[in-house]
N, C-alpha and C positions, 0 to 999 in steps of 0.2 A: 504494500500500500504506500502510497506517493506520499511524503512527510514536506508541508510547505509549511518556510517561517517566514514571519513577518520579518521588519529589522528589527522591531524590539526584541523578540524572540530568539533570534542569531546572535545579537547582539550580548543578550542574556545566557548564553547556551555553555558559558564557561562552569568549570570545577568551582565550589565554594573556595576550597585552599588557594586553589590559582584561579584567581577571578578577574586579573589587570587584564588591560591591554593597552597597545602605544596606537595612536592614531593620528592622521595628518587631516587637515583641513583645507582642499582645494577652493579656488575660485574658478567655477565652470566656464568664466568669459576670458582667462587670461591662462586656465591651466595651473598655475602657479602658485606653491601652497602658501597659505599665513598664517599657519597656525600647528604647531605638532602639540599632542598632552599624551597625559595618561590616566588612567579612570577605569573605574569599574561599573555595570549596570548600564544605564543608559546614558554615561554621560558624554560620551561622541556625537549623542542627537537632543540632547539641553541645551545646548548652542542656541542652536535656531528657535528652539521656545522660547529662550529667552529673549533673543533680539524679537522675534513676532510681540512678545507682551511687552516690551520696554517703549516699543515705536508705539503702542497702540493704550498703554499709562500714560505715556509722557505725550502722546498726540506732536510727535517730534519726525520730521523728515530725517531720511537717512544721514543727511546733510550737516543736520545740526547734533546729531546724538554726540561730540564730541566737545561741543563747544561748553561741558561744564566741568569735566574731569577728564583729563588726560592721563589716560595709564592703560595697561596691556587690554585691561577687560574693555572699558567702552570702546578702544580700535576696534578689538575683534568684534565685537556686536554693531560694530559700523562699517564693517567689513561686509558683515552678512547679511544686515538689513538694505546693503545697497543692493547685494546678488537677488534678494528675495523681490525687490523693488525693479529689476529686470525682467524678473518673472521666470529667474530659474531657482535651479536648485544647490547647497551645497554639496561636494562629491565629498564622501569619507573613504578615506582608504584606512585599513587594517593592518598593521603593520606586524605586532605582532600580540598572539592571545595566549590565556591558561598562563599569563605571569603572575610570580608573587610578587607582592609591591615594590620589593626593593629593584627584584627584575627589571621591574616596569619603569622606574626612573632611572635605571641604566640606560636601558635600551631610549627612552625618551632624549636624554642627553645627546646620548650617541646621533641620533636622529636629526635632532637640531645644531649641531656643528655642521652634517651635510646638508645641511638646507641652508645656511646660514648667509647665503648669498640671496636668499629670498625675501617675501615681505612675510618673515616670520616674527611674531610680536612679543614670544615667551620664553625665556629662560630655561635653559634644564636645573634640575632641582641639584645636579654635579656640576654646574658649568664652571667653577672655579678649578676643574683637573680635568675639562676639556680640551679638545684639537689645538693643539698647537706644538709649535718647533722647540727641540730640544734647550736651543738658545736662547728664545724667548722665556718658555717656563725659568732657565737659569736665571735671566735678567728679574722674571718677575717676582720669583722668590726671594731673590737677594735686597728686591727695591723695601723700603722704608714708604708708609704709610705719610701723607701729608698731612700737616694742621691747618684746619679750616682756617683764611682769611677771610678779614670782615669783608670786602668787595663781595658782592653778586654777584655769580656765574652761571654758564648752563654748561652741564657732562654731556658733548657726544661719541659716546660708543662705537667704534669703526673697525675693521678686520683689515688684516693682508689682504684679502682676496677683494673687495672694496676698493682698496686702495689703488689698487692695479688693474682695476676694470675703470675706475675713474680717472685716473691718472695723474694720479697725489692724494698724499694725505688731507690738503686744503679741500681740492674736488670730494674728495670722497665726507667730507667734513661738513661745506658747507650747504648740503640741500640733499636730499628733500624731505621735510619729518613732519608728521602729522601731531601740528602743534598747536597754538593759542598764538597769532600774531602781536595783538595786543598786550598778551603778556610775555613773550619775550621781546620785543622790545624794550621792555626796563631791565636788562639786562646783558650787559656790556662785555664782559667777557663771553670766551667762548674754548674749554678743554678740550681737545681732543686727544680719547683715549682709546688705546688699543693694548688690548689685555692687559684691563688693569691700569695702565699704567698712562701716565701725563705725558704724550710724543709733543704736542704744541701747546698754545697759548695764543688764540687769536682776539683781536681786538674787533668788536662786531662793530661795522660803519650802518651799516642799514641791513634793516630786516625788512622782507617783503614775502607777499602772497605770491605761491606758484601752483596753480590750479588748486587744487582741493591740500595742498601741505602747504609748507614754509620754505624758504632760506635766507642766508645774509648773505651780505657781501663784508670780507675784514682782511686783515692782514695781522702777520705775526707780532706780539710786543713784547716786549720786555718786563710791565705789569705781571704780576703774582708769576717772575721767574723762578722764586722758591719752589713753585708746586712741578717745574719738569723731571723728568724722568723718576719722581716718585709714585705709588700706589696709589691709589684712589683709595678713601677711608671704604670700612667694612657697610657702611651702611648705605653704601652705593651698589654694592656686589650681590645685595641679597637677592632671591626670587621675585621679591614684590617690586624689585627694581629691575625689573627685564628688559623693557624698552630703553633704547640706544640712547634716547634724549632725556635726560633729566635736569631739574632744577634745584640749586644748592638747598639743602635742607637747614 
């Protein structure tokens, strides 16, 4: 007899013991993922409930779902409300199932270094002994953590592989990040950091709108020269700080 499951059903169809799984989150108009996790039960298809109820609480276009808090959760549910708003659907792909939790944010981690080149919005829950070159890890563990200066700044997050697709640290630095115009603007510097660690120090001249993100325009200075080639404090590194852009705490 023919056994048909729904997706809640397949989705649900793991061991109690091993009940994880790693999952990606495609965008069906560009292919291209934004989102890797991990979870058990149905939470690969809570996504989408949730952006469907947030747009329709908030009585908010997909447009503006960002303009009140910028962090990994309202991107991704602005992510999906726009796809849902095209009138398709999100693709979930399965990566892998029947993991124990710790599995599952192995393999999650792992996941998100190779996608890393993407508009992926989340952090592995290991990304501080993620992908990266022998050298780098050396420099990064040897560096020394910085002390907050009173100046305002904004951390941007950037990779080798960024770097070298844009072509420079500056390129790869200054655009495009789905931000708050109006609020960085009051905010003059500009760190760029790659793994971890302070490579620049730019002085933002103008910040402007580039379609639906941000960028500036700046050059390198001298201002908060203390903070180069040291770490970025711990309370930038965590999960709840996954997204590349953040603003001094």
């Amino acid at each position: 007899m023919e056994c048909i499951f729904d997706k809640n059903e397949a989705i649900l169809s793991a061991s109690e013991k091993r009940k994880y799984y790693v999952y990606r989150l495609v965008d069906p108009r560009t292919l291209q993922t934004f989102y890797v996790g991990k979870g058990c039960g149905n939470r690969a298809l809570q996504h989408t409930k949730d952006a469907r109820s947030l747009v329709g609480t908030r009585k908010k276009s997909p447009k503006s779902l960002t303009d009140d808090v910028e962090d990994e959760v309202s991107l991704k549910i602005k992510i999906i409300a726009d796809i849902i708003a095209a009138g398709k659907e999100v693709i979930i792909v399965i990566h892998r199932r029947g993991l124990t939790e710790r599995e599952a944010f192995e393999v999650e981690s792992a996941l998100i270094d190779a996608y890393s080149g993407l508009a992926n919005i989340q952090s592995g829950h290991y990304s501080e002994r993620g992908a990266i070159t022998l050298e780098d890890l050396c420099q990064s563990l040897n560096a020394v953590e910085y002390n907050e200066p009173d100046e305002k700044y904004i951390i941007i997050k950037t990779t080798p592989d960024s770097i070298n697709a844009n072509g420079g640290l500056y390129e790869a630095t200054c655009k495009a990040w789905r931000a708050d115009l109006k609020r960085a603007r009051k905010y003059k510097y500009v760190l760029a950091v790659v793994y971890g660690i302070v490579r620049e120090i730019y002085e933002a001249k103008e910040w402007y709108q580039m379609g639906d993100r941000i960028a500036f325009t700046g050059e390198p200075t001298t201002a908060l020269a203390s903070l180069k080639g040291k770490r970025i404090p711990a309370k930038y590194r965590t999960k709840g700080n996954a997204y590349p852009f953040l603003y001094k705490k």
